[in-house]
C-alpha positions as CSV (number, residue, x, y, z in Angstrom):
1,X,-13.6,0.6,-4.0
2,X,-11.4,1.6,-1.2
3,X,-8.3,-0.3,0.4
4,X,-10.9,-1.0,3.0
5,X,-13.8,-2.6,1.4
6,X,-11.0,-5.5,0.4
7,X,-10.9,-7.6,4.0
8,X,-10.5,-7.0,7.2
9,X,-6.9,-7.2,7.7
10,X,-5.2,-4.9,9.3
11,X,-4.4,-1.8,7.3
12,X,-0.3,0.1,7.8
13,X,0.8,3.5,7.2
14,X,4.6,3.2,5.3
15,X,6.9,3.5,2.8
16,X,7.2,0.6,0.3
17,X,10.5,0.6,-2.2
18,X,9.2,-2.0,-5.2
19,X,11.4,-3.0,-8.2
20,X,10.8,-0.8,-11.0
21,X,12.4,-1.5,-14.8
22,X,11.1,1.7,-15.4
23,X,12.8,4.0,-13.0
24,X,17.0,4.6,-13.7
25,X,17.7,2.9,-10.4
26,X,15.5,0.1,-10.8
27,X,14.0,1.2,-7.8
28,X,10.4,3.1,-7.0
29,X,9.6,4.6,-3.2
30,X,5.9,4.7,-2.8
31,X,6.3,7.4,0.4
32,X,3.3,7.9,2.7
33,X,1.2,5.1,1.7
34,X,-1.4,3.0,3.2
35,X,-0.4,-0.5,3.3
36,X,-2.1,-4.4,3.2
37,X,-0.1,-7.5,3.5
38,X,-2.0,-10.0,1.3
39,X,-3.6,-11.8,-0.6
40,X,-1.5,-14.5,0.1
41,X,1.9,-13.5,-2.2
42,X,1.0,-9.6,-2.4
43,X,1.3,-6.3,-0.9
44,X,-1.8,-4.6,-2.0
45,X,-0.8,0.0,-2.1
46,X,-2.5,3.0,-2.2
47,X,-0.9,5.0,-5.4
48,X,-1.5,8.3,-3.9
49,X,-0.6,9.3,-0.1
50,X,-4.7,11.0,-0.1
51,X,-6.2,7.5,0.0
52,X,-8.7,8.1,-3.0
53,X,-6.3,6.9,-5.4
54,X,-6.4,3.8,-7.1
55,X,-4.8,0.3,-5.5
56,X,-2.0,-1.0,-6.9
57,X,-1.0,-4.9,-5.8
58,X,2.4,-6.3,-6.5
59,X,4.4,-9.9,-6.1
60,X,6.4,-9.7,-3.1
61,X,9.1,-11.0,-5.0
62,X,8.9,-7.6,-6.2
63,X,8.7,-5.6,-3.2
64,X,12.2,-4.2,-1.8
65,X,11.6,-2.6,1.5
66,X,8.4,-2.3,3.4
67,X,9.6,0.8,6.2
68,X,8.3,3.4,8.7
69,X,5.0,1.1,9.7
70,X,2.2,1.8,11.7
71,X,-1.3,0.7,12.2
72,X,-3.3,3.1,10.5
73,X,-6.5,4.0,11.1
74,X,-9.3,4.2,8.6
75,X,-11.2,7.5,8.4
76,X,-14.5,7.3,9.7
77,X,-16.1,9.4,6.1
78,X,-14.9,6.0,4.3
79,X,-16.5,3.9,6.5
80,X,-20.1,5.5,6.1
81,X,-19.4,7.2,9.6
């Protein structure tokens, strides 16, 4: 499944910054990333800037920052085109 196959909202280009207990600053940058606001209550993320990675979906509560956005465009090979 691709980040396209999930509706047809409109999909972003952008840096997301998420809470991560993980990381030492409590913070993760997802850099490059194809972006989807929803379901209702999530930000559904490509892991990987190549968009053949897998989709990650976290709480907004979560979710930081959501910076550098614009619409992208799916590529055409994805779409069977």
């Amino acid at each position: 499944m691709d980040i396209t196959t999930l509706n047809d909202r409109h999909l972003y280009r952008g840096t997301v910054t998420v809470l991560d207990d993980a990381a030492a600053s409590g913070q993760l940058e997802l850099s490059h990333r194809t972006v989807r606001f929803g379901p209702a209550g999530w930000l559904t993320v490509t892991t990987g800037a190549s968009g053949e990675d897998r989709i990650e979906m976290y709480p907004l509560h979560r979710v930081l920052l959501v910076d550098d956005l614009e619409e992208a465009t799916p590529d055409p090979a994805l779409l069977g085109g």
